[in-house]
C-alpha positions, 0 to 999 in steps of 0.5 A: 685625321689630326689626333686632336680633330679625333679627340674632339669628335670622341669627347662630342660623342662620349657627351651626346651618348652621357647626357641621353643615358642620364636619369632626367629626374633633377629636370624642371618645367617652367613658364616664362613672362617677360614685361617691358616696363615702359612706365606701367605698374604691373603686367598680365599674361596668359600661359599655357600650362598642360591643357589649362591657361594660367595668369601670372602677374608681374607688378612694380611698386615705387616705394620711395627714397629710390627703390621699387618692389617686384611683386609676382603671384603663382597661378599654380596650384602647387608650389613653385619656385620664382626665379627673376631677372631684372634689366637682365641681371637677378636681384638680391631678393627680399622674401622666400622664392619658394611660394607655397601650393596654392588651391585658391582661384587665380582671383585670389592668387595676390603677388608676392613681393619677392624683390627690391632694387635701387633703379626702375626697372626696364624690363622685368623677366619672371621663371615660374620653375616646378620640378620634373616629378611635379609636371609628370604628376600633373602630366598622368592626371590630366590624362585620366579621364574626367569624372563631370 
C-alpha cells in the first residue's frame, strides 16, 4: 500500500469513528418548503412535523421602486429559527429570524416579513430549523399517551 493511500484510509476512518462518538446536542431538525414563484404571491404546503401536519406559508410582496418582501409564518408552537434562500442565494434579512413560540392556531399564525430584495424572485426556499433538544422534547410528549 502507498503511505499516502494509508494515510488517506486512517484519517477516512479516524473521521467516521470522531463523528459517531460525538454528543448531537448542537444537531437541529428542520422543515423545508421550496416555491417557484412563476408569478403567484404566496405558497402554501403541508408538512410534516412528528405525527401533526404543519402549514407553512411563504408570501411575496411588491412593494414598489423595484423591491419585494418575503414574508414566512412558523406554524410551530414554539420558537424557530428561519433561514431563507432566494434565487438560491440568502438575502440580507430585514427582521429578526428568531420567531417567538407561538400557541395560537395555524389560522392566526400571519407571516412575518423577514426579507427584502431588489429583483423578483424565482424561486423562494424557506428553513424552518428547531434545535435537537426542542425535537427531542416534542419526540418524548407525543409518545405519552393521550389524556382525550
Amino acid at each position: 500500500m502507498i503511505p499516502s493511500t494509508g494515510f488517506t484510509s486512517l484519517l477516512a476512518l479516524f473521521l467516521v469513528i470522531g463523528t459517531s462518538w460525538c454528543s448531537m446536542s448542537g444537531a437541529t431538525e428542520q422543515m423545508v418548503h421550496t416555491w417557484e414563484v412563476k408569478g403567484d404571491t404566496q405558497s402554501s404546503k403541508s408538512l410534516n412535523f412528528g405525527r401533526h401536519v404543519v402549514t407553512t406559508k411563504v408570501a411575496l410582496a411588491d412593494e414598489g421602486r423595484g423591491t419585494w418582501s418575503i414574508w414566512v409564518n412558523n406554524p410551530l408552537p414554539y420558537a424557530a429559527t428561519i433561514v431563507l434562500y432566494v434565487n438560491g442565494q440568502r438575502p440580507p434579512v430585514q427582521a429578526t429570524v428568531s420567531l417567538q413560540p407561538n400557541h395560537m392556531p395555524e389560522r392566526y399564525m400571519a407571516p412575518v416579513k423577514i426579507a427584502t430584495v431588489n429583483e423578483p424572485p424565482q424561486t423562494v426556499t424557506a428553513y424552518w430549523i428547531i434545535s435537537h433538544e426542542t425535537a427531542e422534547n416534542i419526540r418524548k410528549m407525543e409518545r405519552l399517551p393521550s389524556l382525550h
